[in-house]
C-alpha positions as CSV (number, residue, x, y, z in Angstrom):
1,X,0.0,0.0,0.0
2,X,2.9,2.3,0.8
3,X,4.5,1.9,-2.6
4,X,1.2,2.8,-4.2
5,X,1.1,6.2,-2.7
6,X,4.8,7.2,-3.0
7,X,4.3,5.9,-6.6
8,X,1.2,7.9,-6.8
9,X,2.6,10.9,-5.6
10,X,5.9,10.5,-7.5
11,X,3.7,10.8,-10.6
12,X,1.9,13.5,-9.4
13,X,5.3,15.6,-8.9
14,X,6.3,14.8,-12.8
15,X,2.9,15.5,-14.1
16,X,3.6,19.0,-12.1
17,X,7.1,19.7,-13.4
18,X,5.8,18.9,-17.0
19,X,3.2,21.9,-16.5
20,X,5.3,24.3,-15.0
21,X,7.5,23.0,-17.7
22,X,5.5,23.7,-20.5
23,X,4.1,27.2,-19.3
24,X,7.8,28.3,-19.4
25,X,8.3,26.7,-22.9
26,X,5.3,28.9,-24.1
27,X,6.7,32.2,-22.2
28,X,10.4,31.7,-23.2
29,X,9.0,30.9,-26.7
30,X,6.8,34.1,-27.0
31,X,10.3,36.2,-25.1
32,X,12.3,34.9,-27.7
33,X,10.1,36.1,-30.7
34,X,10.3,39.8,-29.6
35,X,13.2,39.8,-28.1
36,X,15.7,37.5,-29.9
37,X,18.2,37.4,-27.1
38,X,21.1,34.4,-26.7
39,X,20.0,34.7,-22.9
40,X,16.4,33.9,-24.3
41,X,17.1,31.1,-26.1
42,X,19.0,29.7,-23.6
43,X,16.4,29.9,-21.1
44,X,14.1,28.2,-24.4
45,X,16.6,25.8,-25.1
46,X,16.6,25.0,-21.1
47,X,13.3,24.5,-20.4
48,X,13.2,22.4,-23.2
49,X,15.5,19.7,-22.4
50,X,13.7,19.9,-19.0
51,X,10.3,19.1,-20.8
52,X,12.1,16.1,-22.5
53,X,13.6,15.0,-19.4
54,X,10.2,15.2,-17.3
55,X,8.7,13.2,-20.3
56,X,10.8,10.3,-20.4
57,X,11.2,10.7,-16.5
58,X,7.1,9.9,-16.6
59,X,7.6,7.0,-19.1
60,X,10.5,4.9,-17.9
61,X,8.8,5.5,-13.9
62,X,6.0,4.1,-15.5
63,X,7.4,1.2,-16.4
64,X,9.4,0.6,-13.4
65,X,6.7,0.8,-10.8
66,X,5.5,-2.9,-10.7
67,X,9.9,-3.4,-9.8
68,X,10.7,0.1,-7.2
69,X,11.9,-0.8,-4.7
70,X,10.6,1.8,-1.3
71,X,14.1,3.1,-1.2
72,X,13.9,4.2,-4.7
73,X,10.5,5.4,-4.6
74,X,11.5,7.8,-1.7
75,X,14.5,8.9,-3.9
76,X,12.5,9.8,-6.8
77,X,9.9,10.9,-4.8
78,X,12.2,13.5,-3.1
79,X,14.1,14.2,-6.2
80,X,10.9,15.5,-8.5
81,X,9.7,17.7,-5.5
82,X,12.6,19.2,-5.5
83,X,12.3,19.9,-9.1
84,X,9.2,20.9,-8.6
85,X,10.3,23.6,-6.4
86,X,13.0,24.6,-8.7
87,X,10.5,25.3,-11.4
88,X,8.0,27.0,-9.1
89,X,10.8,29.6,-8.1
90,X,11.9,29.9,-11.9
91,X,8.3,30.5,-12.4
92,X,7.8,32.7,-10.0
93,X,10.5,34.9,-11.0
94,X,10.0,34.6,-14.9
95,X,6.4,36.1,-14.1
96,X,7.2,38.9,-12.0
């Protein structure tokens, strides 16, 4: 039952950081169209490979569930929240 929940939640936490992920994609995007800035792009190219990495974060997590070990799951767990965190700072700021 405990792995369910920790999975659960884990899930939750990269379904959150692909969001936040995506809402900075689209602002970055629409930055880098007026402004054509190297610091723009960066920030683009970025959030980008974050979006990729959340993705196939969510797919191989997927298929590793019915195999995670607790340990792991806590890991993973505490990993993506602090992600999670990251990106709701770095959105934070980027809308201010």
């Amino acid at each position: 039952m405990a792995f369910l929940i920790w999975d659960t939640a884990t899930l939750a936490l990269i379904v959150v950081n692909v969001i936040l992920t995506l809402l900075l994609v689209f602002v970055y995007t629409k930055n880098y169209k007026q402004i054509k800035s190297k610091m723009t792009f960066g920030l683009l190219f970025f959030a980008l490979a974050f979006l990729v990495e959340n993705i196939i974060d969510f797919y191989f997590y997927n298929l590793m569930i019915a195999q995670s070990a607790f340990d792991f799951t806590t890991i993973h767990f505490t990993v993506n929240l602090i992600e999670m965190i990251g990106l709701l700072v770095l959105s934070y700021v980027t809308w201010k």
